[in-house]
DSSP file (Angstrom, degrees, kcal/mol; ACC not computed):
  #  RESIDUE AA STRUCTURE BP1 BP2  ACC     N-H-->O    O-->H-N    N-H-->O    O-->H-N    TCO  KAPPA ALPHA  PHI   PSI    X-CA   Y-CA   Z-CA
    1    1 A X              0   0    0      0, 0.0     2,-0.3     0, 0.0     3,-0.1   0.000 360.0 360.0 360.0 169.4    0.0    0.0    0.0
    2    2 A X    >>  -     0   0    0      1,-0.2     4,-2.5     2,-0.0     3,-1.1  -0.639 360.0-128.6 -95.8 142.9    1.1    3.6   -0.4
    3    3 A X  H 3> S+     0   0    0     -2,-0.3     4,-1.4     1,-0.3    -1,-0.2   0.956 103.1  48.5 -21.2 -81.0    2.7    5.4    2.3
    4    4 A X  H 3> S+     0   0    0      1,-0.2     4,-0.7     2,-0.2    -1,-0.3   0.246 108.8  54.3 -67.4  12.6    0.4    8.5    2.2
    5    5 A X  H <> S+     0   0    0     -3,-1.1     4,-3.5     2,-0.1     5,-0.7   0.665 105.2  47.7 -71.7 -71.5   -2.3    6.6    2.1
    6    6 A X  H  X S+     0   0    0     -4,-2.5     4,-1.2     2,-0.2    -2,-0.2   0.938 116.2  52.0 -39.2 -41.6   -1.3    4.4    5.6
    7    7 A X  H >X S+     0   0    0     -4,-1.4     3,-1.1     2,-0.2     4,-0.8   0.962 112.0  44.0 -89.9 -71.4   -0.6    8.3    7.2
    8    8 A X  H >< S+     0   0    0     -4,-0.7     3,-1.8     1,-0.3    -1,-0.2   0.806 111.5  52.2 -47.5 -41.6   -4.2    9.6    6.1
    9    9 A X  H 3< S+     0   0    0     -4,-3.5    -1,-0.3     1,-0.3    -2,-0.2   0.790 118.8  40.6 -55.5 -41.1   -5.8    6.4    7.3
   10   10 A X  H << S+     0   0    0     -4,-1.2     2,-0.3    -3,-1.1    -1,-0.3   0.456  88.8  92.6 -68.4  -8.1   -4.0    7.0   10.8
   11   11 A X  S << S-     0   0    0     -3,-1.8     2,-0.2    -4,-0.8     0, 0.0  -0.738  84.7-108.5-118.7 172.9   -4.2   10.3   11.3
   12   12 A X        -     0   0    0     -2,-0.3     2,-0.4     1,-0.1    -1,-0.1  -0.551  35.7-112.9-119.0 136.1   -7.2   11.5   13.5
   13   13 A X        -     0   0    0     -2,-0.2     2,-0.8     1,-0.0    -1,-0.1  -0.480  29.1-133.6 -73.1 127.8  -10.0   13.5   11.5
   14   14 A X        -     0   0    0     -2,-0.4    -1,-0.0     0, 0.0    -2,-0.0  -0.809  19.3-106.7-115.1 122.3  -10.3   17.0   12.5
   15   15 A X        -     0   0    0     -2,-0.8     2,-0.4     1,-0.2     0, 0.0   0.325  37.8-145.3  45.9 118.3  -13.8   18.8   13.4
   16   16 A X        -     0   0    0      2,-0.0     2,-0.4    -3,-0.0    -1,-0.2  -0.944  12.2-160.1 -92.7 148.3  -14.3   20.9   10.4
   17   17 A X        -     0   0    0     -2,-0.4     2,-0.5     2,-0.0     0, 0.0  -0.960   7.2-165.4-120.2 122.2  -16.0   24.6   11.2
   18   18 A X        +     0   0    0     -2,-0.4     2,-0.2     0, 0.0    -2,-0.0  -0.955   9.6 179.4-127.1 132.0  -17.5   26.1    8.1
   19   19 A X        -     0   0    0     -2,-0.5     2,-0.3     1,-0.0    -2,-0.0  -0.672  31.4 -99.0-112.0 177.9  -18.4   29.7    8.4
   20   20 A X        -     0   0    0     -2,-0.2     2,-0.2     1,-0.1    -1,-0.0  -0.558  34.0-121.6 -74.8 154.2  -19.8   31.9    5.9
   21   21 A X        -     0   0    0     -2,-0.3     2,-0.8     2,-0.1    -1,-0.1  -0.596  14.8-125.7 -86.5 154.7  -17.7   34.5    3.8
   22   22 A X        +     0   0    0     -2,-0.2     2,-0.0     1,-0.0    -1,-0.0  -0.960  48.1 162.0 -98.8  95.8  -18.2   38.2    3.7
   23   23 A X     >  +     0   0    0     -2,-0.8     4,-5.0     1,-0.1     5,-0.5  -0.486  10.2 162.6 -96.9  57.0  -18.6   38.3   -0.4
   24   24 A X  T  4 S+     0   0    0      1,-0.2     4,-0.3     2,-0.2    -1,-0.1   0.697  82.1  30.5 -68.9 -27.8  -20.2   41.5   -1.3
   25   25 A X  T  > S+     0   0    0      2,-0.1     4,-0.6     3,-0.1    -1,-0.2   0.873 118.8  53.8 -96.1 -27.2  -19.1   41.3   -5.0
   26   26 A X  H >> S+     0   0    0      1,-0.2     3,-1.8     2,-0.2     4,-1.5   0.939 107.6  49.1 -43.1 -57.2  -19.1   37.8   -5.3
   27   27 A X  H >X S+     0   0    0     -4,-5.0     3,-2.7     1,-0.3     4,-1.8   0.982 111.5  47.5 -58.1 -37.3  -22.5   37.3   -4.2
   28   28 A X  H 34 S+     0   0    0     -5,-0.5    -1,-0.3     1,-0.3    -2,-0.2   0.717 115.7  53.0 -69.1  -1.7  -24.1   40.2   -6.7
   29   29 A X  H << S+     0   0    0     -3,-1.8    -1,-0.3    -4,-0.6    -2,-0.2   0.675 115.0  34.5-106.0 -14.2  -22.1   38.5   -9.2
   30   30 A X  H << S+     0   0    0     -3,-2.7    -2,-0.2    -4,-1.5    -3,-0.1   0.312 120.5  47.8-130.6   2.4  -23.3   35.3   -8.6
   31   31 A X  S  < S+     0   0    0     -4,-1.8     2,-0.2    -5,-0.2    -3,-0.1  -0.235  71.3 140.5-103.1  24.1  -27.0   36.2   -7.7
   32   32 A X        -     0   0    0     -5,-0.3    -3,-0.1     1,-0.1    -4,-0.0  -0.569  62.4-109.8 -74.6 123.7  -27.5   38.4  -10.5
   33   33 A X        -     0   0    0     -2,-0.2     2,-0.9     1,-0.1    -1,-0.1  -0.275  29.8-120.0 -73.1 143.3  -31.2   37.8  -11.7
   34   34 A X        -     0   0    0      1,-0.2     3,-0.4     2,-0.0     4,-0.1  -0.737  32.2-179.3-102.0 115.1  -31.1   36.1  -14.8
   35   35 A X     >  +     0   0    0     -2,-0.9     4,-1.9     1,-0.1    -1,-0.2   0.268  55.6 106.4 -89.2  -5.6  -33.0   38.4  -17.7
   36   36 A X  H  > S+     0   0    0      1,-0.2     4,-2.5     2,-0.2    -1,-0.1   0.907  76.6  55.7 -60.0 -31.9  -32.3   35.6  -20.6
   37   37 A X  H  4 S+     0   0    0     -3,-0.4    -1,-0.2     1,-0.2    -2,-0.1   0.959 110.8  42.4 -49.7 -75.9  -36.1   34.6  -20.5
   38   38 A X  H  > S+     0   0    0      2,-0.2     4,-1.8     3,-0.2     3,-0.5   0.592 112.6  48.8  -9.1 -62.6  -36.9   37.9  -21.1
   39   39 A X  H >< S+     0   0    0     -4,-1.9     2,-1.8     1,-0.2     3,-1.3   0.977 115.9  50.1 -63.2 -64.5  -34.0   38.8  -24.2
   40   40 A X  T 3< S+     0   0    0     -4,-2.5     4,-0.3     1,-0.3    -1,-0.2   0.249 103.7  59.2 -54.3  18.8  -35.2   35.4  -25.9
   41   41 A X  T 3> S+     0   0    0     -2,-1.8     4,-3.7    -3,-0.5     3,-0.5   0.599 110.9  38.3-102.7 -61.7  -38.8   36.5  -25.6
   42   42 A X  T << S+     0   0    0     -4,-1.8    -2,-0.2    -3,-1.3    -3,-0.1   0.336 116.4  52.4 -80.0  26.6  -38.1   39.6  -27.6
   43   43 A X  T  4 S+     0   0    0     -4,-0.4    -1,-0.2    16,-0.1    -3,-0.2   0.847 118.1  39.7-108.8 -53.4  -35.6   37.5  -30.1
   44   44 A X  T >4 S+     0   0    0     -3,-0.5     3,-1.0    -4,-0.3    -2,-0.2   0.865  84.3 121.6 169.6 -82.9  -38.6   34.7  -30.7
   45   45 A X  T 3< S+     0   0    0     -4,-3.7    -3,-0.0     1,-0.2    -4,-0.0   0.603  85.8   9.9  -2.8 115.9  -41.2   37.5  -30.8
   46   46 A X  T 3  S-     0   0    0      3,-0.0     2,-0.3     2,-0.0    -1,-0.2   0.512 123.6 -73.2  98.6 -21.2  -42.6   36.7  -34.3
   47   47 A X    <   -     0   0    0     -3,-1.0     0, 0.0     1,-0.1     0, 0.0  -0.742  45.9-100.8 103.2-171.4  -41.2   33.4  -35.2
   48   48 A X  S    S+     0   0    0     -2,-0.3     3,-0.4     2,-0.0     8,-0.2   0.499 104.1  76.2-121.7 -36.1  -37.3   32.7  -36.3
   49   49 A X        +     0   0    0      1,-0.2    -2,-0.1    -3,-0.1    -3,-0.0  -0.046  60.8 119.7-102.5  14.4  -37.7   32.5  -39.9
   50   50 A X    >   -     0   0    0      1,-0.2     3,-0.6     4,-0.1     2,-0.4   0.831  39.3-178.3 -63.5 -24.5  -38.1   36.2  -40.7
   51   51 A X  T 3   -     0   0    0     -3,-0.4     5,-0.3     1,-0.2     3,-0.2  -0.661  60.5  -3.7  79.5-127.8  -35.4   37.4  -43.0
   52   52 A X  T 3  S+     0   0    0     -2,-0.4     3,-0.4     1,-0.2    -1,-0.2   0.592 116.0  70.3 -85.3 -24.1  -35.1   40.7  -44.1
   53   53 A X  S <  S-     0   0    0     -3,-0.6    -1,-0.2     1,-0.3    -2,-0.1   0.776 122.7  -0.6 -45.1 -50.9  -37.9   42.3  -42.5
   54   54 A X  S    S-     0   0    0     -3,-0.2    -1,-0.3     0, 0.0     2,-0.2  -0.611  81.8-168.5-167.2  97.4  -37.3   42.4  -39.3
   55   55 A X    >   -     0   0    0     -3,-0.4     3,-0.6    -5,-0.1     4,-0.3  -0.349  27.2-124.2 -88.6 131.1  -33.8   40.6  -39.1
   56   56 A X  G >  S+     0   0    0     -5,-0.3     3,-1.6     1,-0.2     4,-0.2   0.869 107.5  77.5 -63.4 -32.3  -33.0   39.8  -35.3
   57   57 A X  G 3  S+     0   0    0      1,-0.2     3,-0.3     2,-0.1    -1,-0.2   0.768  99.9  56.1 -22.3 -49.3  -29.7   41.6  -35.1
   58   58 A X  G <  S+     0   0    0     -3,-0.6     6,-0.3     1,-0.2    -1,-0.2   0.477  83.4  86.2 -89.4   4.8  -32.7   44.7  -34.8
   59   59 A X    <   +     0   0    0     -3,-1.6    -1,-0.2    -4,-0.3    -2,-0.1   0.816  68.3  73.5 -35.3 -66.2  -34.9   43.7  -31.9
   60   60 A X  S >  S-     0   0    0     -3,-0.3     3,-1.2     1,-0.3     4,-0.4  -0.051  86.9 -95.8-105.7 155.2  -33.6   44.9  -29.2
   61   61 A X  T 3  S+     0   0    0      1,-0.2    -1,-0.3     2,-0.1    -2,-0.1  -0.315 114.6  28.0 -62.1 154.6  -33.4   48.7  -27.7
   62   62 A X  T 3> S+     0   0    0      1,-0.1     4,-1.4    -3,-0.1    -1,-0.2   0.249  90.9 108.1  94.6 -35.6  -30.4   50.1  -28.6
   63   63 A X  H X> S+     0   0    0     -3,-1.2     4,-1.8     2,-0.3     3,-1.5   0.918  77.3  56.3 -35.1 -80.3  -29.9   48.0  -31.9
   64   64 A X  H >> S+     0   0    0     -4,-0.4     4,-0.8     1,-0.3     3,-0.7   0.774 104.6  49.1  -4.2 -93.3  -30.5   50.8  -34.0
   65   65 A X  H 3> S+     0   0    0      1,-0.3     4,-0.8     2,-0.2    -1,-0.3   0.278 110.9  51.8 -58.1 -19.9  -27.7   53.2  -32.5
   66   66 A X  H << S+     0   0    0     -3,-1.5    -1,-0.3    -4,-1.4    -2,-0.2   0.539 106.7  48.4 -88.3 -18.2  -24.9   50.4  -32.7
   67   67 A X  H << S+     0   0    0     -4,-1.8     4,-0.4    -3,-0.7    -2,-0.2   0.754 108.0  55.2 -85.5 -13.6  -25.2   49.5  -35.9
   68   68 A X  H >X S+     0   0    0     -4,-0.8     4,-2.4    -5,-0.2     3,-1.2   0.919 111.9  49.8 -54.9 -61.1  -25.2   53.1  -37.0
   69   69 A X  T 3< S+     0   0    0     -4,-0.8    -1,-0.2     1,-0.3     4,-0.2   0.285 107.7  45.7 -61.7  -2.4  -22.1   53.3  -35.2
   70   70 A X  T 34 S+     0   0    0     -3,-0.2    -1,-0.3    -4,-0.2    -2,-0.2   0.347 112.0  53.2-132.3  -2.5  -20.3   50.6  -36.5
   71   71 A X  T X> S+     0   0    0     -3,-1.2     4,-2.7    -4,-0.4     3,-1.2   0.690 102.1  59.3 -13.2 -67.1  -21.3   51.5  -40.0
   72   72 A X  T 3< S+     0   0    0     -4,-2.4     4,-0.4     1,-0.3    -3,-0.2   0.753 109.0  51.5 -46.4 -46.6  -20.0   55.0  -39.3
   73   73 A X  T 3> S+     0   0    0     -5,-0.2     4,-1.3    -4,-0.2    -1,-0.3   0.756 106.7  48.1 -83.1  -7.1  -16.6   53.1  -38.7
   74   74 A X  H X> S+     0   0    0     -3,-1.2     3,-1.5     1,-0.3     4,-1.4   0.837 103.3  58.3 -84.6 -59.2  -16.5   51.4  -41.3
   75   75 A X  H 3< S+     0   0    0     -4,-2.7    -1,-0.3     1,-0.3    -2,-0.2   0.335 109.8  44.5 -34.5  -1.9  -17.1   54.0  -43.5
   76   76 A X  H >> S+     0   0    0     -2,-1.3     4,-1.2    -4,-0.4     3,-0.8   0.547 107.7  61.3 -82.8 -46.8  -14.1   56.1  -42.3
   77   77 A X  H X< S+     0   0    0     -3,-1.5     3,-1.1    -4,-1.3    -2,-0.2   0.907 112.7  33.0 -53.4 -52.4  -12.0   53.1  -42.3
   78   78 A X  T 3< S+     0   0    0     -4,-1.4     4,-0.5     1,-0.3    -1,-0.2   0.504 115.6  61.9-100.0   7.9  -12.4   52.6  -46.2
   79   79 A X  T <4 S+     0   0    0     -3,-0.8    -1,-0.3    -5,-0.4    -2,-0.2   0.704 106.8  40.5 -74.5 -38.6  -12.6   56.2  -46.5
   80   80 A X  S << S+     0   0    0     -4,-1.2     4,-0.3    -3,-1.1     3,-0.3   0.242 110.2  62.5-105.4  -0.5   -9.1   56.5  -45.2
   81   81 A X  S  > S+     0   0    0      1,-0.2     4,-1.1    -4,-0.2     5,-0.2   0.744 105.8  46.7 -94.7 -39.7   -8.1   53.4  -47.3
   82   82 A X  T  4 S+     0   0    0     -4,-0.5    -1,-0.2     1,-0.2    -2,-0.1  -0.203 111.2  46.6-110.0  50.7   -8.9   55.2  -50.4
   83   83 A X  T  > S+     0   0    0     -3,-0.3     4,-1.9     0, 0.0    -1,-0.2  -0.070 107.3  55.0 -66.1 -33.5   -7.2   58.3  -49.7
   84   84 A X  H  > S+     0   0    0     -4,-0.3     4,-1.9     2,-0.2    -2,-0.2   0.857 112.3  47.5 -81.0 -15.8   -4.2   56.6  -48.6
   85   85 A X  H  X S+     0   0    0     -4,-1.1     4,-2.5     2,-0.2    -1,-0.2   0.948 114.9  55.7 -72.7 -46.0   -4.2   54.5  -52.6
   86   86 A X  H  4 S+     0   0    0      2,-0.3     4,-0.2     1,-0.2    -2,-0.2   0.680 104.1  40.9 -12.3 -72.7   -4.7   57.6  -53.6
   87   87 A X  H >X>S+     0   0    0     -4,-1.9     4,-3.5     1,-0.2     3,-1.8   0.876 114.1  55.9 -67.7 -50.8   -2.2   59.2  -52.4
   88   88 A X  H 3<5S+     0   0    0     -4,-1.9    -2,-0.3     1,-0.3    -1,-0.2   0.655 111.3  39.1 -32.5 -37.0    0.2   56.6  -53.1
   89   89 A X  T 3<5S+     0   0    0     -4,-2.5    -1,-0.3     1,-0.2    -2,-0.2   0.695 115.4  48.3-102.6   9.9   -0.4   56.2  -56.6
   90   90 A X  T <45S-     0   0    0     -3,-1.8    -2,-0.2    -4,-0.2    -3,-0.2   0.646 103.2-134.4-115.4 -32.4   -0.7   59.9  -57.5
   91   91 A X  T ><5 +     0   0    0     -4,-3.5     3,-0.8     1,-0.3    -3,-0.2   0.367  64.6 131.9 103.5  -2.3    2.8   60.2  -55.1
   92   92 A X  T 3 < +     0   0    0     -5,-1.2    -1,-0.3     1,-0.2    -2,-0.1  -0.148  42.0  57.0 -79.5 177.8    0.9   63.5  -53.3
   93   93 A X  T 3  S+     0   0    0      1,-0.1    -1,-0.2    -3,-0.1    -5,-0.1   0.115  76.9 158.5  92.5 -20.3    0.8   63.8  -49.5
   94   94 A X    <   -     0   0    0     -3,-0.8     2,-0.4     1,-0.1    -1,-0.1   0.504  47.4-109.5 -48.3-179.5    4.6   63.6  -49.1
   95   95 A X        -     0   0    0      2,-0.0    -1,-0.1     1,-0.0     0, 0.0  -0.916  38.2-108.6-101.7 142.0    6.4   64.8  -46.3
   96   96 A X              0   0    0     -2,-0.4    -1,-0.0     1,-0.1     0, 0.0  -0.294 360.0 360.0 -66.6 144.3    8.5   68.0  -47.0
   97   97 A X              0   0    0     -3,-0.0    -1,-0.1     0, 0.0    -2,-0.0   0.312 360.0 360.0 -70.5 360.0   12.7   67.1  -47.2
């Protein structure tokens, strides 16, 4: 048989005392009332099989105003993509020598 096995089997059990913890973020983080019912209610509203109509991506409050925004970036991003070909192939923009 294994050693530590013979020493645990020997060794006298001792009284464990279990208190509670003082968790003040833990607990709110780990009681936080669970809303999912709720988002998938307005997701589900309607059926699944809408399409283009009323696409799910657009349910929800808020929807709107982040895809605007994230539009908005792209649209600077390829804005700034085709000024910078631009510049490159016309050779303008340099930095003075």
């Amino acid at each position: 048989m294994i050693a530590s096995r013979l020493i645990t089997r020997a060794a006298p059990r001792a009284k464990v005392v279990t208190t509670q913890q003082r968790r003040g973020f833990l607990d709110y983080i780990t009681n936080y009332p669970d809303k999912i019912n709720e988002i998938k209610k307005i997701q589900m509203k309607g059926g699944t099989c809408q399409g283009e109509a009323n696409p799910t991506w657009l349910k929800q409050e808020g929807d709107n105003i982040t895809n605007y925004v994230g539009m908005f970036l792209c649209f600077v991003g390829f804005a700034q993509l085709a000024t910078g070909h631009y510049k490159l192939a016309t050779g303008s923009g340099k930095m003075p020598e």
